[in-house]
C-alpha positions in Angstrom: 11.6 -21.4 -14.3 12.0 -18.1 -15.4 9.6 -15.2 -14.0 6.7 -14.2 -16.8 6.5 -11.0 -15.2 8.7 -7.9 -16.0 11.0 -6.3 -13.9 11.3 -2.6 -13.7 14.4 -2.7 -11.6 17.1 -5.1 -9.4 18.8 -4.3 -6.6 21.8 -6.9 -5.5 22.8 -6.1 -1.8 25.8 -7.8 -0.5 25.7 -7.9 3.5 28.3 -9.5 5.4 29.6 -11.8 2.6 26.0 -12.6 1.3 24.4 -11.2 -1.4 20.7 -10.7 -1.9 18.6 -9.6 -4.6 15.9 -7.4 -5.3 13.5 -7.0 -7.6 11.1 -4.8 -8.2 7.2 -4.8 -10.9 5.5 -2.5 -11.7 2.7 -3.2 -9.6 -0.1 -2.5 -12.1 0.5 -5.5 -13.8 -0.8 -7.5 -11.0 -3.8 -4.9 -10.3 -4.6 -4.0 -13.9 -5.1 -0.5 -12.3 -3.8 2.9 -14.0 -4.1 4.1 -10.5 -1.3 2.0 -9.3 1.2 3.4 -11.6 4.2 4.1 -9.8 3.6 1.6 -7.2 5.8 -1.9 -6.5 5.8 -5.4 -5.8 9.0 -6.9 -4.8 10.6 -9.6 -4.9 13.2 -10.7 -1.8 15.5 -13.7 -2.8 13.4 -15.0 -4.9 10.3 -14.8 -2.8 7.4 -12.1 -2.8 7.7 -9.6 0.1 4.2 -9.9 1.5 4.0 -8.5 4.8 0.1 -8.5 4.8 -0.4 -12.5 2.7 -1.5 -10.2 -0.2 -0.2 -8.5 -3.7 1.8 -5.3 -1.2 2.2 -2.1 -3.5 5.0 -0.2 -2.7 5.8 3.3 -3.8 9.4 3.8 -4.4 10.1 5.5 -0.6 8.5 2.4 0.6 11.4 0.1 -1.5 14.4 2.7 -0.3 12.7 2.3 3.5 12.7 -1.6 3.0 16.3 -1.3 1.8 17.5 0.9 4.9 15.6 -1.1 7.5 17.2 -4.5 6.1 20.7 -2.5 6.3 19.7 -1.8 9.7 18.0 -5.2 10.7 14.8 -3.3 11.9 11.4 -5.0 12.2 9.3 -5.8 9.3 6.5 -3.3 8.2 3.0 -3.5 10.1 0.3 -6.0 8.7 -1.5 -4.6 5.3 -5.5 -3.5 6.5 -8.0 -5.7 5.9 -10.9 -5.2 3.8 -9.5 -2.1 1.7 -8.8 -3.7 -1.6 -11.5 -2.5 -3.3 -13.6 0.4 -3.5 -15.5 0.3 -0.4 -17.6 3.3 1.7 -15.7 4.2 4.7 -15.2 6.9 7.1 -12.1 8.9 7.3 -10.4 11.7 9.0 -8.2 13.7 7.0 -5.9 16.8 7.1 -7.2 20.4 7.3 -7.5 21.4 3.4 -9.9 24.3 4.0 -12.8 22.5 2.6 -15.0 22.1 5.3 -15.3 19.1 7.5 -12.1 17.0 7.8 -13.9 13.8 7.7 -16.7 11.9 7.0 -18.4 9.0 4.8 -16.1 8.7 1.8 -15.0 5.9 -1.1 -12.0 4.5 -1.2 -9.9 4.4 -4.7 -7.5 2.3 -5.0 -5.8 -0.3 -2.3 -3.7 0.7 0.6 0.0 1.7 -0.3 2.9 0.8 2.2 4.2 4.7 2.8 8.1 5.5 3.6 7.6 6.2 6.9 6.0 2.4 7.8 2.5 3.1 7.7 -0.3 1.9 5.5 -2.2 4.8 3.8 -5.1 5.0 0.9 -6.1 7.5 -1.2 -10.4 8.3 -1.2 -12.5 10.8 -2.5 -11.5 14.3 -2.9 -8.9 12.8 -4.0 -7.2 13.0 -0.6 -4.2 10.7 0.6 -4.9 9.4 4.0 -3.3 6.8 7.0 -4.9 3.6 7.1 -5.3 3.8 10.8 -7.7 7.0 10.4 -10.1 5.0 8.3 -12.8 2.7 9.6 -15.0 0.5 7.6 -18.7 1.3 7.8 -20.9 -1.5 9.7 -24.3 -2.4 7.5 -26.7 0.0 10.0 -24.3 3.0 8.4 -24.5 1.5 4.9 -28.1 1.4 5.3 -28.0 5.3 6.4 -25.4 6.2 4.5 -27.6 5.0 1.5 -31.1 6.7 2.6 -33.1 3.6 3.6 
């Protein structure tokens, strides 16, 4: 059955006598999300590369990193964060901009992106681009405060 998705791309790797291929959507056809524009889903032999279970956006460094570490046999990227799919309060440390505080109680905007260098990172307000693993998800008590009850 033929895919009813379109391709933006196809890579065929041939690796020791085999040949693989890969291929790459624009992932904003899954999301329906302007922001995701320029982000990818891929497709490995014929099966979706889901590291996390989910739809995984990649940006295009993410793809040439996935390429590389299959070249090089290295292990598979870390599991996608849970419960950042949709915009959601959270709070976040972020680089230095000059702005004030670097962190606080923030929204996220769009879902976490695979970077090139193997981690998971999201962009929230500001806009600011940040690592998953410097983001925590608020418990109801900081909802609560967070909202002024």
């Amino acid at each position: 059955m033929s895919d009813p998705n379109d391709k933006a791309a196809s890579i065929l790797l041939k690796k020791q006598g085999k040949t693989d291929a890969v291929l790459l959507y624009d992932f904003a056809q899954f999301s329906g999300q302007n922001e995701d524009a320029g982000l990818f889903r891929v497709k490995l032999n014929g099966c979706w590369h889901c590291p996390d279970g989910k739809y995984t956006a990649l940006s295009a460094d993410a793809v040439a990193a996935l390429v590389r570490d299959w070249l090089i046999d290295a292990a598979p990227a870390p599991p996608r964060p849970e419960g950042l799919d949709k915009p959601v309060r959270v709070f976040a440390h972020w680089e230095d901009d000059g702005d004030g505080p670097c962190c606080g109680t923030v929204w996220t905007k769009a879902p976490p992106h695979l970077g090139a260098d193997g981690r998971w990172w999201i962009w929230i307000d500001g806009p600011r681009l940040v690592r998953c693993e410097d983001v925590r998800l608020l418990t109801r008590e900081e909802l609560r405060n967070a909202a002024g009850r």
